[in-house]
C-alpha positions as CSV (number, residue, x, y, z in Angstrom):
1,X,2.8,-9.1,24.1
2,X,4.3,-9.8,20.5
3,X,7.3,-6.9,21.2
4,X,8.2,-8.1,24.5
5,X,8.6,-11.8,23.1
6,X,10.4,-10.4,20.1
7,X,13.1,-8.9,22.1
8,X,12.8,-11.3,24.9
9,X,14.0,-13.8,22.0
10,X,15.8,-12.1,20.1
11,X,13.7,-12.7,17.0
12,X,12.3,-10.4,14.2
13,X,8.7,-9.5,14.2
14,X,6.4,-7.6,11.7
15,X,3.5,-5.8,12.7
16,X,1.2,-5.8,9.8
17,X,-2.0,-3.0,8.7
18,X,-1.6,-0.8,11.4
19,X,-5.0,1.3,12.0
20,X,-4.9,3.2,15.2
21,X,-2.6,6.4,16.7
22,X,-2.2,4.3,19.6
23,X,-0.5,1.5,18.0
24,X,1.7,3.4,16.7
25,X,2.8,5.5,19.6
26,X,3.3,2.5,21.1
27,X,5.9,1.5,18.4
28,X,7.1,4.7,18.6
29,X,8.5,4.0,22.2
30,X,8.9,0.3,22.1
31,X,10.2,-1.0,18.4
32,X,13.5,-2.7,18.3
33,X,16.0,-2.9,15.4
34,X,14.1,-6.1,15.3
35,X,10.7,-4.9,14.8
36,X,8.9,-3.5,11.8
37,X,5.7,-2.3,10.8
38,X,3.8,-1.3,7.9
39,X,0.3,1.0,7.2
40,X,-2.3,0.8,4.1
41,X,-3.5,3.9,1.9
42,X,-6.9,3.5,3.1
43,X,-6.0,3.4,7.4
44,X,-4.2,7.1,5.7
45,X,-6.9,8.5,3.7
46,X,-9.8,7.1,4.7
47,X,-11.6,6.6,8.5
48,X,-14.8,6.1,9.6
49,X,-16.7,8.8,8.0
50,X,-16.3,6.4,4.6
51,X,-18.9,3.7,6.0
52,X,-21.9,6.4,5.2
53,X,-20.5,6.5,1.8
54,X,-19.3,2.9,1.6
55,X,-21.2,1.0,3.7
56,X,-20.3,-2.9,3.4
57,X,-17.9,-1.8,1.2
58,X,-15.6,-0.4,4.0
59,X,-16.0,-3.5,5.9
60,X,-12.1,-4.8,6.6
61,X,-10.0,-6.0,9.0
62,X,-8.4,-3.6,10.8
63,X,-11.4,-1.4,10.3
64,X,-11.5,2.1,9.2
65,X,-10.5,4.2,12.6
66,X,-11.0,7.9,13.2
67,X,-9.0,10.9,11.4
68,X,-6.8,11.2,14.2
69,X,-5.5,8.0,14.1
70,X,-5.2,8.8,10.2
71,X,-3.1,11.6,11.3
72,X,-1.2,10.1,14.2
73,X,-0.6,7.5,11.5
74,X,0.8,9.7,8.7
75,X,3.5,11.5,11.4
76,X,4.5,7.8,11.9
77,X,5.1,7.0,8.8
78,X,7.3,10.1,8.2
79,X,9.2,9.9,11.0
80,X,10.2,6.3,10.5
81,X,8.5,4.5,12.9
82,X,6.6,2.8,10.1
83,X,8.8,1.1,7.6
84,X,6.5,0.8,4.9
85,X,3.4,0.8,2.6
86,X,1.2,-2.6,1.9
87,X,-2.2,-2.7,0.2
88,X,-3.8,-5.5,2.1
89,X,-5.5,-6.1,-1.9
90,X,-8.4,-8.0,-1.5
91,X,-10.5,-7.8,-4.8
92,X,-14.2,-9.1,-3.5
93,X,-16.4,-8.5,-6.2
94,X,-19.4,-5.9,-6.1
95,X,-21.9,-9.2,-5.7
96,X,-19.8,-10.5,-2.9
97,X,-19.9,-7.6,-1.0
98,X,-23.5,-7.5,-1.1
99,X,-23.8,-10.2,1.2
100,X,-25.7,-9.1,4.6
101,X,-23.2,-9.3,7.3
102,X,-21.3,-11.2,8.5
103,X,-21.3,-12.6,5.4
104,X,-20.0,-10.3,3.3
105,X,-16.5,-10.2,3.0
106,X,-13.7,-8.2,5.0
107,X,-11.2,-6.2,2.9
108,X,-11.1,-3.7,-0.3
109,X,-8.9,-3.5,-3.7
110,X,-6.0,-1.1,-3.5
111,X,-3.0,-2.5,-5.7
112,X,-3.8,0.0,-8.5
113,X,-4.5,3.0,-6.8
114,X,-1.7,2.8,-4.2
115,X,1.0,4.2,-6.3
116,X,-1.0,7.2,-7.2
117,X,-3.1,7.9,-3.9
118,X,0.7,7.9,-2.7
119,X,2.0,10.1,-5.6
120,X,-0.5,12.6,-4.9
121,X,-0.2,13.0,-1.5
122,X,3.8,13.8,-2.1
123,X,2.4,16.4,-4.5
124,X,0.6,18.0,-2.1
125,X,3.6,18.0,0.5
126,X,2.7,15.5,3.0
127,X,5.8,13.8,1.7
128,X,8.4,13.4,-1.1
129,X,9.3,11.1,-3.8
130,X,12.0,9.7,-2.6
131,X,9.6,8.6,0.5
132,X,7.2,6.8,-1.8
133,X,10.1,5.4,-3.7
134,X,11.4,3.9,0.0
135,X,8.0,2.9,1.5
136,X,6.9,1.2,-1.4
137,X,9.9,-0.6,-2.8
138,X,13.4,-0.1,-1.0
139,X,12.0,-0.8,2.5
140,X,9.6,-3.6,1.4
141,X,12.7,-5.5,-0.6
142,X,14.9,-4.6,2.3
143,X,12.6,-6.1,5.4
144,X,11.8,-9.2,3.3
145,X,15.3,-9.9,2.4
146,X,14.6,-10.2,-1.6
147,X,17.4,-10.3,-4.0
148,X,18.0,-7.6,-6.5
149,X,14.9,-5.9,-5.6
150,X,14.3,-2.2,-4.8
151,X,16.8,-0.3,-6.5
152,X,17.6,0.5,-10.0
153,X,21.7,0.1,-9.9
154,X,24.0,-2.1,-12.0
155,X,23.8,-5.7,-10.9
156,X,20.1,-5.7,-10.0
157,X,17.0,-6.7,-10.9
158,X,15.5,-4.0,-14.1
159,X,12.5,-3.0,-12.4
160,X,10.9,0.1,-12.9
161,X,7.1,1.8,-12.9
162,X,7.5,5.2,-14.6
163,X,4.6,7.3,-13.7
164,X,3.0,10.7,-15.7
165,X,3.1,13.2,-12.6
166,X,1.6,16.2,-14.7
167,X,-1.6,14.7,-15.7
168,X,-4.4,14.6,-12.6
169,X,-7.6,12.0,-13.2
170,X,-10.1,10.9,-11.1
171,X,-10.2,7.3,-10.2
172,X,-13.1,5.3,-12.0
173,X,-14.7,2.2,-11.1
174,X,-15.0,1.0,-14.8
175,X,-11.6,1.4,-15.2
176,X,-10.1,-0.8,-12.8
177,X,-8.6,-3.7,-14.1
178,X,-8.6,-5.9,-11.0
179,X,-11.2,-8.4,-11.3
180,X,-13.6,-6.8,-8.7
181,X,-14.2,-3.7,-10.7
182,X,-14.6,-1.2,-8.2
183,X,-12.1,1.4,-5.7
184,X,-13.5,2.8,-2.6
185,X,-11.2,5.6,-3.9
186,X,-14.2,5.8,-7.2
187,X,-14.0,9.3,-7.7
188,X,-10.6,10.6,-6.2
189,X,-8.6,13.0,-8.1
190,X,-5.2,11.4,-8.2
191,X,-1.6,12.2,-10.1
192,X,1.1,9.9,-10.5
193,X,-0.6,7.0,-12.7
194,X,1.6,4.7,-13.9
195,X,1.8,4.9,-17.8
196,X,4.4,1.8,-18.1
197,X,6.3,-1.1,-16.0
198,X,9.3,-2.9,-16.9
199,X,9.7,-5.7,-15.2
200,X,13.3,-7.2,-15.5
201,X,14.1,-5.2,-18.2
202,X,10.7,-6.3,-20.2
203,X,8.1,-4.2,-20.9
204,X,4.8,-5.7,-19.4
205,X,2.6,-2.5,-19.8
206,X,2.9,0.3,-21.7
207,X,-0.5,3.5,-22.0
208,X,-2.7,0.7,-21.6
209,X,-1.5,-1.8,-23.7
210,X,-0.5,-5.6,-21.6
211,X,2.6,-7.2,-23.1
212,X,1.5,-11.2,-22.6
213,X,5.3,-11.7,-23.2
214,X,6.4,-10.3,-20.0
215,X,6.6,-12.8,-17.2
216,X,7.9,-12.8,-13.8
217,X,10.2,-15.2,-12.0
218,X,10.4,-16.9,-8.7
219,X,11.6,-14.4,-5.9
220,X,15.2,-15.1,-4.7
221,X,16.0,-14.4,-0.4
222,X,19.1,-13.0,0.2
């Protein structure tokens, strides 16, 4: 399989959206210094009990697994076997999700709610800042080899989220600015929203308010 080629060759490998305990006790005995992995918010938080709730709009790849892969998943994560956090985003629309299977669509928003679904699980102790901080931007710009990304320190890149870790609100499907409109987190009591982003020492959002000024640049690989 895909580790035994990686250290057969000698060549890095990437296991992306892992879902299931068993995965990741496998990764647990078998990764390499070669080898990395990450796991999505919703294969933490949510498993299969969602789909009565959901329905369609739980269909992904991966799919949603059981609650003790959720928590086989989470000890992973803290012990290091899992280097990271992505959000597999995929903003179908309400309308496109309708579709009867198979036609309907595979895969559910998450960019704006990962941050604080994160947040608020450090808040409850599962974790700590400084783990959010890693998962979600030191390990990320670390594995991918991205210049000047991932800390704040002289000499790099000025990118910062600052986040309002007092105030709690649920998530709301009218609020989401992706263009799909909806969270299969609609309803969640969360902490940690962002309330601003600089983004190479620009401001591009600040309580609400989009600064059109603030543009990005092309990623340099170290």
């Amino acid at each position: 399989h895909a580790l035994q080629l990686s250290r057969r060759f000698q060549r890095r490998l990437h296991v992306l959206h892992l879902s299931t305990g068993a995965e990741a006790e496998l990764l647990r005995s078998e990764k390499t210094a070669l080898v990395s992995t990450e796991v999505t918010p919703q294969h933490l938080l949510l498993n299969r009990s969602a789909y009565g709730r959901l329905g369609a709009l739980a269909q992904m790849n991966p799919p949603l697994r059981d609650e003790e892969d959720n928590q086989v998943l989470w000890q992973a994560l803290v012990d290091g076997v899992i280097d990271c956090i992505a959000t597999d985003h995929a903003p179908h629309t309400l309308a496109e999700k309708a579709r009867p299977y198979p036609q309907s669509p595979s895969g559910m928003p998450g960019v704006e709610t990962s941050l604080p679904l994160m947040l608020t699980q450090a808040r409850a102790g599962r974790c700590s800042l400084a783990d959010v901080s890693r998962w979600m931007s030191q390990r990320p710009a670390e594995l991918y080899g991205l210049a000047g990304k991932g800390r704040l320190a002289v000499g790099w890149h000025g990118d910062l989220t600052v986040v309002d870790l007092r105030t709690i609100r649920p998530v709301r499907n009218g609020e989401m600015v992706s263009k799909c409109g909806w969270s299969p987190f609609d309803g969640w009591e969360l902490v940690g929203w962002p309330v601003a982003t600089v983004v190479a020492g620009v401001v591009g959002y600040d309580h609400g308010v989009f600064h059109e000024g603030c543009r990005g640049s092309a990623l340099q690989f170290a």
